[in-house]
LUMMIGU-381448 format. One line per 2 residues: number of its first residue (from 1); for each residue x, y, z of C-alpha. Coordinates in pm, whole numbers. Layout:
// residues N
NUM> X Y Z; ... .
END
This chain:
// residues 406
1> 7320 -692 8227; 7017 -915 8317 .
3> 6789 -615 8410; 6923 -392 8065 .
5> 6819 -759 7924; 6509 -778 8066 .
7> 6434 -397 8014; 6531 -491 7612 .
9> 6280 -753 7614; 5963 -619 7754 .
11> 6021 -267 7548; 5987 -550 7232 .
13> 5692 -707 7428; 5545 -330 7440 .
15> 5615 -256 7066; 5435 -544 6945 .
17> 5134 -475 7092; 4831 -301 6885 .
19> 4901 63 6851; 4566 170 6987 .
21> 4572 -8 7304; 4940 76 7360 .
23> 4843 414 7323; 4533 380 7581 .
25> 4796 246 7850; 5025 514 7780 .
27> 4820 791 7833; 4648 635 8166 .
29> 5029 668 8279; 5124 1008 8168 .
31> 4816 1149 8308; 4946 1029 8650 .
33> 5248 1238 8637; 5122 1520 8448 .
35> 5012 1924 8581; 4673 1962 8582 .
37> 4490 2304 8408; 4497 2588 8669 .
39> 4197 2692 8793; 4291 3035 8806 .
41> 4381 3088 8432; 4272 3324 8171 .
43> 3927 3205 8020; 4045 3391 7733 .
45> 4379 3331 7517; 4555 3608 7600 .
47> 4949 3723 7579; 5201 3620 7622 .
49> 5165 3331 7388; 5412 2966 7479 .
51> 5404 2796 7155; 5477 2435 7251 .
53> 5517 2098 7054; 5800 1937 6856 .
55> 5940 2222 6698; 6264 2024 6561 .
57> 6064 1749 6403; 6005 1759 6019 .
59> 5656 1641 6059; 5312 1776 5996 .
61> 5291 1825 6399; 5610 2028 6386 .
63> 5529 2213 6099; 5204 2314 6257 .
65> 5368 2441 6542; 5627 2610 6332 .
67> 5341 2828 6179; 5229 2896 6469 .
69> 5516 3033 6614; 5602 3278 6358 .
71> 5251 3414 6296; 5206 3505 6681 .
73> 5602 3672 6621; 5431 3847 6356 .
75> 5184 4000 6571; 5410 4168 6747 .
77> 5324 4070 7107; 5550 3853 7359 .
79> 5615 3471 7252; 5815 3197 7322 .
81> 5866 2889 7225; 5892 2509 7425 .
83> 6018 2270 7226; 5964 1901 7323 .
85> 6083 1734 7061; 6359 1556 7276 .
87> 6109 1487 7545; 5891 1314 7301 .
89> 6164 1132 7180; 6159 1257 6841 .
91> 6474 1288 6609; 6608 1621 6585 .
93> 6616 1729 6237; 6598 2073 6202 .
95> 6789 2303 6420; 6653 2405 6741 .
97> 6471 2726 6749; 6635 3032 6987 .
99> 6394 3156 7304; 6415 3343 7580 .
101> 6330 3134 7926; 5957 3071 7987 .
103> 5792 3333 8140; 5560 3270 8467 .
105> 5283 3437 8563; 4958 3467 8306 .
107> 4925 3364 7956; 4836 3094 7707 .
109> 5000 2753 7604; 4895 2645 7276 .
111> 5060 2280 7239; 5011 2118 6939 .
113> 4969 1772 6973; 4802 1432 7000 .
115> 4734 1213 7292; 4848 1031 7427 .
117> 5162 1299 7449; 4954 1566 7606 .
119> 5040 1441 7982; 5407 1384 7852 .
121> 5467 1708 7693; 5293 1930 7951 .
123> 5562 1780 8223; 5828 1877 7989 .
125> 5718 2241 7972; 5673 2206 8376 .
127> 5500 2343 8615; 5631 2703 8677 .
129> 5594 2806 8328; 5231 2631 8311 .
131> 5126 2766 8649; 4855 3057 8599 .
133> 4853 3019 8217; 4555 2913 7983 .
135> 4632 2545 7802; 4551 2465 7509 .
137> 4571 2201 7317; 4529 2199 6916 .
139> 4491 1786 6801; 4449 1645 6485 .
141> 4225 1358 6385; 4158 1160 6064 .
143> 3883 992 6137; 3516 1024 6192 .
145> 3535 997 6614; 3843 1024 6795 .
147> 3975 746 7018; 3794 744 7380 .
149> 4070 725 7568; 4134 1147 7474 .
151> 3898 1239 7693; 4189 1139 7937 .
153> 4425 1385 7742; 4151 1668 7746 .
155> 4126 1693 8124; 4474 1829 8127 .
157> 4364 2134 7905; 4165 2416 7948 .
159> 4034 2393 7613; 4090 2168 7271 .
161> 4066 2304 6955; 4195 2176 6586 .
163> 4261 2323 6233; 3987 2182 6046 .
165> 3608 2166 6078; 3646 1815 6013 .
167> 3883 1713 6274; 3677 1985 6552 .
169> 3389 1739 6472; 3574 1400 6530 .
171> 3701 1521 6822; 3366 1693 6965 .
173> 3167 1401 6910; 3451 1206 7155 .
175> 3522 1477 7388; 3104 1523 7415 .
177> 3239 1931 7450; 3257 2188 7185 .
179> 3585 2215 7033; 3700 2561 6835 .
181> 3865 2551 6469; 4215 2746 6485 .
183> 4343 2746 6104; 4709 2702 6011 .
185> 4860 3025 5946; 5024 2895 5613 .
187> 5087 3246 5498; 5335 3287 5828 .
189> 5638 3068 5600; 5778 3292 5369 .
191> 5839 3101 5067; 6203 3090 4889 .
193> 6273 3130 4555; 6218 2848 4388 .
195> 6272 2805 3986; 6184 2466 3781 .
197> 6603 2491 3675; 6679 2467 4048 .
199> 6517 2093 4045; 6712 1745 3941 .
201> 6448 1622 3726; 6447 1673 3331 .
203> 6225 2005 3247; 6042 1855 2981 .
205> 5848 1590 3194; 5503 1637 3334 .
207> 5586 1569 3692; 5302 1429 3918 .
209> 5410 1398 4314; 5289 1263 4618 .
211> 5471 1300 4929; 5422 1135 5255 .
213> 5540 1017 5601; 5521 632 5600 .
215> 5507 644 5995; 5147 795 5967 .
217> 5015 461 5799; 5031 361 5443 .
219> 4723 214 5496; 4550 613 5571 .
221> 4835 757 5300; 4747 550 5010 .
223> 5060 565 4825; 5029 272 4619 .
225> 4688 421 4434; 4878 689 4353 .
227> 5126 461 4191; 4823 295 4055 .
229> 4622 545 3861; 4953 683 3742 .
231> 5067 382 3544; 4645 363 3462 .
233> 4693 701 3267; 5006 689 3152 .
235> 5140 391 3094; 5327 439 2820 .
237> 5326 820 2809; 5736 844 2813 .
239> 5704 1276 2908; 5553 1183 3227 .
241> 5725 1119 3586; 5578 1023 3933 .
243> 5787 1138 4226; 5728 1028 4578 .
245> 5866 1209 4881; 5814 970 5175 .
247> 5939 994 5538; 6051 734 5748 .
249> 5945 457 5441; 6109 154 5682 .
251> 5799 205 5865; 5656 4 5612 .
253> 5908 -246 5482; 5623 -397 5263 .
255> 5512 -75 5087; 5857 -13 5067 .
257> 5959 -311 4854; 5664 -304 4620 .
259> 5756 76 4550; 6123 -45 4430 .
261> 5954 -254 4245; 5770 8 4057 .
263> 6115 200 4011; 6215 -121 3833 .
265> 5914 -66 3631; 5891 293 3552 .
267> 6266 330 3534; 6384 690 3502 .
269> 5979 775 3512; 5951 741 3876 .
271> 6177 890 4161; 6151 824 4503 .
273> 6325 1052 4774; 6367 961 5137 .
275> 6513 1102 5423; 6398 1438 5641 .
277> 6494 1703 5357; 6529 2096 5472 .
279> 6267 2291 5466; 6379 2487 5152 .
281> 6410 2141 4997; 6099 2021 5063 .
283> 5940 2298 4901; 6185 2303 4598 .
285> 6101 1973 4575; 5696 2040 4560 .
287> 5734 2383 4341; 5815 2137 4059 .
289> 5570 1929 4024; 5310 1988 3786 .
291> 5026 1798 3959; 5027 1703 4338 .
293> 4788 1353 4340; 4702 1275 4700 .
295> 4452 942 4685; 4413 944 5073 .
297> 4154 741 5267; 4111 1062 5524 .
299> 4320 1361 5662; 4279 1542 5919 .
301> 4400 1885 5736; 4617 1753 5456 .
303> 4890 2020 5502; 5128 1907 5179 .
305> 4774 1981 4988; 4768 2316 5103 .
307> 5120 2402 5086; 5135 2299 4709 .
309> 4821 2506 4678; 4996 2821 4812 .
311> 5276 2712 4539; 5048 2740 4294 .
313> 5067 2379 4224; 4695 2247 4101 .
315> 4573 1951 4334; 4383 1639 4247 .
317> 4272 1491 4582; 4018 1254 4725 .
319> 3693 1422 4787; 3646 1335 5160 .
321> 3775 1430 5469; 3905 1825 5566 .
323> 4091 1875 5237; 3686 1923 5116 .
325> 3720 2259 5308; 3954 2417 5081 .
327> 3970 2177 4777; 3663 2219 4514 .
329> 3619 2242 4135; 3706 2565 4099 .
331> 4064 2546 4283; 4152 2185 4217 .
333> 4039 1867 4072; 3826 1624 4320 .
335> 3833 1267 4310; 3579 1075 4350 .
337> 3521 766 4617; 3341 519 4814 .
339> 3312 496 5187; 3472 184 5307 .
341> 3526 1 5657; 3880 135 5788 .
343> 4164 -176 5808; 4463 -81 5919 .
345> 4736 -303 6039; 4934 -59 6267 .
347> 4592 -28 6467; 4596 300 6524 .
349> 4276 361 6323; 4111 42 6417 .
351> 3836 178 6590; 3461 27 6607 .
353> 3274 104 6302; 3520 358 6201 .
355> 3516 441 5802; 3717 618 5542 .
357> 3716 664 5182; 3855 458 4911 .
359> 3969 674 4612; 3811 580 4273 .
361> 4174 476 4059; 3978 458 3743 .
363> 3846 797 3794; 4171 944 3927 .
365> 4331 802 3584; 4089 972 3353 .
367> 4130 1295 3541; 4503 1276 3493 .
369> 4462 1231 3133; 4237 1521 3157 .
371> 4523 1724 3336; 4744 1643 3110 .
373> 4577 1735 2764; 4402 2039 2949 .
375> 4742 2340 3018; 4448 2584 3071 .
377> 4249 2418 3342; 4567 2342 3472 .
379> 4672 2704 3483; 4336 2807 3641 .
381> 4311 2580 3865; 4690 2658 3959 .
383> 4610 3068 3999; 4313 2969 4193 .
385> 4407 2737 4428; 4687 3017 4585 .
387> 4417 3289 4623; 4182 3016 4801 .
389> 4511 2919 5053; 4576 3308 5111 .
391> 4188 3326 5201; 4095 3115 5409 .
393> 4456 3023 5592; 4644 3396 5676 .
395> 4764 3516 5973; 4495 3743 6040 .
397> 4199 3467 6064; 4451 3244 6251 .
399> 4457 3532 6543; 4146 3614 6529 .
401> 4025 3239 6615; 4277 3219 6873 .
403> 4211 3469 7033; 3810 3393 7003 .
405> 3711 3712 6790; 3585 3473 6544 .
END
């Protein structure tokens, strides 16, 4: 009892700490324990392909992985998958995903990830299955620069790459190495069919959304702008509904209670759904919406902006950050900003002189009125921003990068 006691108290010690440092200290320690790259690997990607990461997680991570998975099954050559999601200590929400054993022998890894998990998931995929194989990890960044202590992370890889130009440049300027972009296959999923009957909320509303996970930081996410320049524009425009999807919102208890708050306000003009939906939910959920408003201060991709895209659900996003690589004025609606110092309780983005972008509200506002009188910008913007998502991120240009023939 007095050692599960004292094991009870130091894990609280550990969780109050900053979530930068903690980070630093727990990568130092995985890298202990963790395989190291094989000399004797491919310096190519080659077959067969080990998609790894945490394939039963509903997050952006998983769903990268996800995409992954199925685009290289599309190919036709010899997969397989390693799911860590346990190891990681994730929650299991979707439902684990068949494979044969791991093969040995020759190969690629491709684990997506982000330190300081590399060390951690690479001992969960273990050693015979790693042994003679290129390793590669594909990260994801937000910021500027990526924390120092990844250069730990990247000496158990052969190679890092990411899915945005944006995030290969935080992470190169870190790493002080070149690191490859490696686009999301987004055209891999394919998509249900999805009617605006099949949703819960009343057809005749102009539906803006915003979805995201409150264990990324609401301080990055923004949601509260969103709130903001929606009651800016239509505050007493009774057609018009704001619906916010957000994961794991006891992450942020505060954010939380001030968006009850605005349900209390907005009545039935503002829904808020919680919880890890399916898949087919999720994107029933994101079909309906006639606007998807994402005020961010920074992504790293901004995969719930592309996926609506590929919906043919027009965009109106923050102007900064990797979402500028496949959101402009011809496939969406830009909002404008001003670079601001990054504060961030959580400390996971509290890096020295790191920056990020503060949305303009008052802007975002008058572009929603905009949207809203405007069906036929709307509509082109809608047609345009699908054929700019089934351009630039297909399965084609995803194995062509990985495999380096582009």
């Amino acid at each position: 009892m007095e050692i599960m006691n004292l094991y009870a108290v130091s894990h609280a010690i550990w969780r109050r700490l900053p979530k930068g440092p903690r980070q630093a200290a727990y990568a130092r320690l995985a890298a202990l324990i963790s395989p190291r790259p094989d000399p004797a690997a491919p310096r190519q990607a080659t077959a067969p392909w080990i998609v790894a990461g945490v394939l039963r997680s509903p997050t952006g991570l998983g769903q990268a992985a996800r995409l992954a998975l199925e685009a290289l099954k599309a190919s036709g050559e010899p997969v397989f998958a390693a799911d860590v999601t346990a190891a990681l200590r994730q929650p299991l929400a979707l439902p684990p995903i068949e494979s044969p054993p791991l093969p040995e022998g020759p190969g690629t890894v491709i684990l997506f990830g982000v330190p300081p998990t590399t060390g951690h998931a690479l001992r969960a995929i273990g050693k015979r299955a790693l042994a003679g194989k290129r390793v590669i990890g594909c990260w994801f960044w937000e910021l500027e620069r990526a924390p120092n202590f990844w250069k730990r992370d990247a000496k158990l890889l052969h190679e890092v790459v990411s899915t945005s130009q944006f995030g290969c440049a935080a992470i190169a300027t870190t790493l002080g190495q070149p690191v490859r972009q490696i686009v999301h296959p987004l055209t891999a999923e394919p998509l249900p069919e999805i009617t605006r009957a099949s949703h819960v909320l009343p057809g005749h509303h102009f539906r803006v959304g915003f979805a995201c996970d409150f264990g990324s930081t609401t301080a990055r996410k923004n949601p509260l702008a969103v709130v903001a320049a929606f009651e800016k524009a239509f505050a007493t425009k009774a057609d018009t509904m704001l619906s916010l999807k957000v994961r794991d919102p006891s992450a942020s208890p505060a954010v939380e209670a001030k968006l009850r708050e605005v349900a209390q306000r907005l009545g039935p003009r503002f829904e808020l759904v919680t919880g890890d939906l399916s898949r087919e939910a999720s994107l029933t959920w994101l079909a309906n919406l006639d606007l998807y408003l994402s005020l961010h201060r920074s992504e790293g991709f901004g995969l719930p902006i592309a996926e609506a895209m590929r919906l043919g659900v027009p965009v109106a996003v923050t102007d900064w950050s990797a979402p500028t690589e496949f959101v402009d004025d011809s496939c969406g609606f830009p909002i404008p900003y001003s670079l601001i110092p990054v504060e961030d309780a959580s400390g996971l983005y509290a890096l020295p002189g790191a920056r990020w972008a503060d949305a303009d509200v008052d802007a975002a506002a008058d572009i929603l009125r905009y949207i809203r009188r405007s069906p036929v910008a709307l509509a082109t913007r809608a047609v345009a921003a699908r054929e700019r998502i089934e351009e630039l991120y297909n399965i084609e240009r995803f194995l062509q990068q990985l495999r380096g023939d582009a």
